[in-house]
N, C-alpha and C positions, 0 to 999 in steps of 0.2 A: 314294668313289673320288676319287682327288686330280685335279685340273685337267689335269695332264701326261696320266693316264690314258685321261682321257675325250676328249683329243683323239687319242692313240694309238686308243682303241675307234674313235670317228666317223671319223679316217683309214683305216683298216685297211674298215671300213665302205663308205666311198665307193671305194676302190680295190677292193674285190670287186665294187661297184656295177658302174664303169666297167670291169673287163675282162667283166662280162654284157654289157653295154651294147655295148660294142666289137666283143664276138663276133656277137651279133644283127645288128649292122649288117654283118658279112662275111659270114653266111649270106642276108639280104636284100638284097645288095649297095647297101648304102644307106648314103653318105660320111658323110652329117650325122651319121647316129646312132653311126659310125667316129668321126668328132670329138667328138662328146659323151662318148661312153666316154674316148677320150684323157685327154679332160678330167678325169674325174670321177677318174682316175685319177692323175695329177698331182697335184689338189687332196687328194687323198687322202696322197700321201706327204708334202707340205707337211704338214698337219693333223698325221702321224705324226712329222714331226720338229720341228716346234713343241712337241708333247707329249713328245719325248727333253728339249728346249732347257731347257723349265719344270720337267723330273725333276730334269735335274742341278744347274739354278739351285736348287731344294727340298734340294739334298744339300751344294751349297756352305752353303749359309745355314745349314744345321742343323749341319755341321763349325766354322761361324764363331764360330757360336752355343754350341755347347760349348767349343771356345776359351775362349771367352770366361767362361766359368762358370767354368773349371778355372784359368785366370790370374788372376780376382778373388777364386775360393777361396783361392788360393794366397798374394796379398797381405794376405789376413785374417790368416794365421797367426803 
């Protein structure tokens, strides 16, 4: 699994974490564990777009990268 992935999994992850987490705090009306979920859920879409960030950095570099083959194949000729 590439790096982008597995922060897209662990975000996706903590953001189901946090909206359980969020809900149990509204059924036990208890703020804390309301903020903790917030939280976990934030952290989570961070984490999910960290892991978009490093996908397409992986897609530039491998476009640059073939560029770059098909321009020095090309000077060969």
């Amino acid at each position: 699994m590439t790096d982008g992935m597995q922060d897209k999994t662990k975000g996706a992850a903590d953001e189901l974490k946090g909206r359980g987490k969020s809900a149990w705090g509204d059924i036990t009306d208890d703020k804390q564990t309301q903020a903790e979920g917030k939280g976990d859920q934030l952290k989570g879409k961070v984490e999910r777009g960290i892991g978009d960030l490093k996908n397409k950095a992986d897609e530039v570099t491998d476009r640059v990268g073939e560029k770059f083959d098909r321009d020095t194949d090309d000077t060969r000729r």
